[in-house]
C-alpha positions in Angstrom: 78.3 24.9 -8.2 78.0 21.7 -9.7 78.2 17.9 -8.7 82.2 16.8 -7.6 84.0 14.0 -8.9 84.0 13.1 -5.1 79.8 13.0 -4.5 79.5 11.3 -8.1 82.2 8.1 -6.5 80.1 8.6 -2.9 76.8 8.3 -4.8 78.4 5.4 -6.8 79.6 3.3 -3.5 76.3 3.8 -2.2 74.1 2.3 -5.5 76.7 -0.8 -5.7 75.9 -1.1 -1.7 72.4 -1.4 -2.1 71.9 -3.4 -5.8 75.0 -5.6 -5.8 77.1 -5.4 -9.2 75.3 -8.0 -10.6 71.9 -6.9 -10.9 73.3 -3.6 -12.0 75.3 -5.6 -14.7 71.8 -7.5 -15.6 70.1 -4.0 -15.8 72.6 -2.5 -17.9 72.3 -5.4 -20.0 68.3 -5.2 -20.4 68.6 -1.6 -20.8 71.2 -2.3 -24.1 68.9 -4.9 -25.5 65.4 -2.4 -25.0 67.8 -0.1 -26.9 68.5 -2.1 -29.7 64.7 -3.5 -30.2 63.8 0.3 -30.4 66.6 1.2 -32.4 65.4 -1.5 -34.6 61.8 -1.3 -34.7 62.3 2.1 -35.9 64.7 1.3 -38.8 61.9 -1.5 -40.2 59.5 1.7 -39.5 62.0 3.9 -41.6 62.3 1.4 -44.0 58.5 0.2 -44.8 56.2 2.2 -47.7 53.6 4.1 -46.6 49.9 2.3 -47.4 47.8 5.1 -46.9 48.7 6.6 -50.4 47.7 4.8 -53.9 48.8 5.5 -57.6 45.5 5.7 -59.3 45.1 6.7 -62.9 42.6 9.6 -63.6 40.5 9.4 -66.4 42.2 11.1 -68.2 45.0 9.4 -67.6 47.2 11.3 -65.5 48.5 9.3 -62.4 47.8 10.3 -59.4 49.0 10.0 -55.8 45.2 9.7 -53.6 45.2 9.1 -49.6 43.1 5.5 -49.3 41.9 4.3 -46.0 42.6 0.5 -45.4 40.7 -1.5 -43.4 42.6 -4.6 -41.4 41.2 -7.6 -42.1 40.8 -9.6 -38.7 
């Protein structure tokens, strides 16, 4: 007992009634662009090295991978 093709197209008049089609064409519009910045902010996010972890040499020269806690300078 799901949702009609009719009640979908009744809810649809009634949306377009109260916003007008072109605020719902500006929202659709912000929506898409908030899309793509998060779509994008995770890529560089993806895409950037980790800076908690170091190569550091041991002493006796073995290299080694060491979690280092970096301070922001402000």
């Amino acid at each position: 007992m799901g949702i009609s093709i009719w009640q979908l197209l009744i809810i649809l008049a009634i949306v377009l009634l109260l916003f007008g089609t072109k605020r719902l064409r500006n929202l659709g519009g912000d929506l898409g662009g908030a899309l793509r910045g998060f779509k994008s902010a995770m890529k560089e996010e993806q895409d950037k090295p980790d800076d908690t972890t170091e190569k550091l040499e041991s002493e006796e020269g073995d290299i080694i991978d060491a979690e280092v806690e970096k301070k922001d300078k402000v």
